[in-house]
N, C-alpha and C positions, 0 to 999 in steps of 0.2 A: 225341954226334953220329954219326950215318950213315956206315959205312965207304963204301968204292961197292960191294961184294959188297951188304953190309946194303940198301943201295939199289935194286939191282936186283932181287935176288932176293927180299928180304920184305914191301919196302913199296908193298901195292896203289896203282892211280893214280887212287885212289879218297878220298872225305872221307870218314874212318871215327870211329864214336863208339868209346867202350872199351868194348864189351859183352864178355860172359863169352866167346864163341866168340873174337873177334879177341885178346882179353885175355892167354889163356893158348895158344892152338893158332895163329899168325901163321900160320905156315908152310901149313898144312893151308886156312887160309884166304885164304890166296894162290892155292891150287889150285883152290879155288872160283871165284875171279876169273879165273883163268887160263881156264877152261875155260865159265864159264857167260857173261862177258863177249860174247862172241862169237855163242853162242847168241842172248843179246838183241837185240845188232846182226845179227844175217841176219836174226831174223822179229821185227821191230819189235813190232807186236802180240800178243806175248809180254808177260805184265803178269807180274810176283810178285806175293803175297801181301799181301807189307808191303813198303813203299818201306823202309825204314831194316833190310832182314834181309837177308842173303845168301841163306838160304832160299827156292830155287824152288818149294817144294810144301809145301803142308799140309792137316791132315785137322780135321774139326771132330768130337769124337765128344759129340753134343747128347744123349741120351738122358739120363733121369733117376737110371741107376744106372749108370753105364759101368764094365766090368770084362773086362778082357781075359784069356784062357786064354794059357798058357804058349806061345811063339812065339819065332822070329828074323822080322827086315825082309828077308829075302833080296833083295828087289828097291832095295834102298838100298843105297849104296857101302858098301862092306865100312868101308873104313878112316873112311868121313865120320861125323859127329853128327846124332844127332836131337835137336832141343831137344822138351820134354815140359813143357805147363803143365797144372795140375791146377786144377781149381774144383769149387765146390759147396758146400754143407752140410754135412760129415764130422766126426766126433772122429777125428783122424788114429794117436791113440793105439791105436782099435780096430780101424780097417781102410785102405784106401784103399792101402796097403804098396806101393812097387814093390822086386819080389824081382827078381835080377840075379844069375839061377845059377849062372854058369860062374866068377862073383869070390864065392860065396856069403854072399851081400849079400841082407839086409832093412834097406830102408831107409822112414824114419817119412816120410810126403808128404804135407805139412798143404796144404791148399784156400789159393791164389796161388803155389804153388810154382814153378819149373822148373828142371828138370834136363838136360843135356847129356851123352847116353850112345850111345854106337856100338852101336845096335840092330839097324844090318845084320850085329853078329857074336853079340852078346850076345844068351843064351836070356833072357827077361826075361814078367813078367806083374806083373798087380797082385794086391793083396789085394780081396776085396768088402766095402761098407760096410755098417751098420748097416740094416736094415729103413726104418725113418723119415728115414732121411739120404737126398743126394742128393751127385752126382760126376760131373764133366763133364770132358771134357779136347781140349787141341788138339796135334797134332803139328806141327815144321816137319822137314822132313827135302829130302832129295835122290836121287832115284832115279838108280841107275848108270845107265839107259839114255839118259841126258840126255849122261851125261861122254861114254860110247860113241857119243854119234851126232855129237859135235864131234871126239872122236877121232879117229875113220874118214872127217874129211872132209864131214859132213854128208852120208851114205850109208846105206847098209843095210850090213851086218857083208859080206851075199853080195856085195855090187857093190863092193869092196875088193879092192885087189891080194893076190896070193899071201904077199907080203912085208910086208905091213899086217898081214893077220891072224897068221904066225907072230911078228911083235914082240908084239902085245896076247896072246896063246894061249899063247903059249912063254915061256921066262926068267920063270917063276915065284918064282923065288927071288930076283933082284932087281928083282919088281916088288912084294914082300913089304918088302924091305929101302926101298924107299923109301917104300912107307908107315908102315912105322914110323919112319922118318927124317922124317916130314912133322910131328910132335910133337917140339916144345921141351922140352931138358933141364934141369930148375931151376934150373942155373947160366948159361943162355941167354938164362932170361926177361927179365931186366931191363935186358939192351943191343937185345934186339928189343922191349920197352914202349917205350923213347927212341928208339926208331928209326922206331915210328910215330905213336906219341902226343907224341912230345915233352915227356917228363915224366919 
C-alpha cells in the first residue's frame, strides 16, 4: 500500500499502463508529468505523438538505410530518456549495432526492438546494414527547452527575474544530485511498482 510520501510524491494523477519507462524510472516520470502536464493545459492544441506515451516529441527516420554518425542529443534533457525503436529488413547479427561509447557498449538491435537510453548525455551511433538490407527507425524523446519554458513561467529565459535565472544557472551540483536522485535504486523498485501499478 501507498505510504502518503509514496503518494504524493511518485504517484502521477494520471491512468498509467506498466511500460518500460514508468516500470523501472517512476520518479524521472513523475518529472515528466510534473512539468509537461501544464504545458498541455495552457496550449490545449498542443497534441503528443501517441496518446498512451509521456513522450512530447518524436522523429520518424524513413529512409531506406538509416545510420547515424556518432553524436550526443544536446538539445534533449540531460538526465530524461529517449525511447529508440528500430525496423527494417536487417541480419542484426551483421549490422544495425547501437554503440553507446561512453559505457563502451555494442549492443546487437534486431528490427522491432526499442531501447531506452539518455542520449542527451550518451556519445552513441549505430552500426550500417548490409547493402540489400533495409532500417528505419523512430525516436520519442523530450527537448529541455519544453522543461525550460514551464520552468521560467511560460517566458523566455531573458524576461525572467534576476533570481529565476541564478536558481536554474547556478547550484549546479545539486541540480546534478537530483537528477540522479530521479532514478530508482533496485531496492526501491518494488514498493514504487505497488505504489502505482498495484501489483
Amino acid at each position: 500500500m501507498c505510504s502518503r510520501y509514496h503518494r504524493h510524491a511518485l504517484c502521477p494523477p494520471l491512468t498509467l499502463t506498466p511500460d518500460a519507462f514508468t516500470f523501472y524510472t517512476l520518479k524521472l516520470y513523475k518529472k515528466y508529468v510534473v512539468h509537461l502536464d501544464p504545458l498541455f493545459k495552457r496550449y490545449p492544441y498542443f497534441r503528443k505523438p501517441f496518446r498512451n506515451s509521456i513522450f512530447p516529441t518524436c522523429t520518424f527516420n524513413c529512409g531506406s538505410c538509416v545510420v547515424t554518425v556518432e553524436h550526443i542529443d544536446s538539445t534533449n534533457i540531460p538526465f530524461g530518456l529517449c525511447a529508440i525503436f528500430s525496423c527494417g529488413l536487417y541480419d542484426p547479427r551483421k549490422g544495425g549495432h547501437l554503440i553507446l561509447f561512453d559505457l563502451g557498449l555494442v549492443i546487437e538491435f534486431p528490427p522491432g526492438s526499442t531501447i531506452l537510453v539518455q542520449f542527451g548525455t550518451l556519445c552513441h551511433r549505430n552500426v550500417a546494414i548490409q547493402a540489400d538490407e533495409t532500417r528505419q527507425s523512430c525516436m520519442q524523446y523530450c527537448p529541455g527547452s519544453l522543461f525550460h519554458w514551464v520552468a521560467y513561467g511560460f517566458k523566455q529565459v531573458q524576461a525572467s527575474s534576476d533570481a529565476e535565472r541564478a536558481f536554474f544557472e547556478e547550484n549546479h551540483e545539486e541540480h546534478c544530485k537530483h537528477a540522479v536522485g530521479l532514478f530508482s535504486k533496485l531496492g526501491e523498485l518494488e514498493s514504487h511498482r505497488q505504489c502505482v501499478f498495484n501489483f
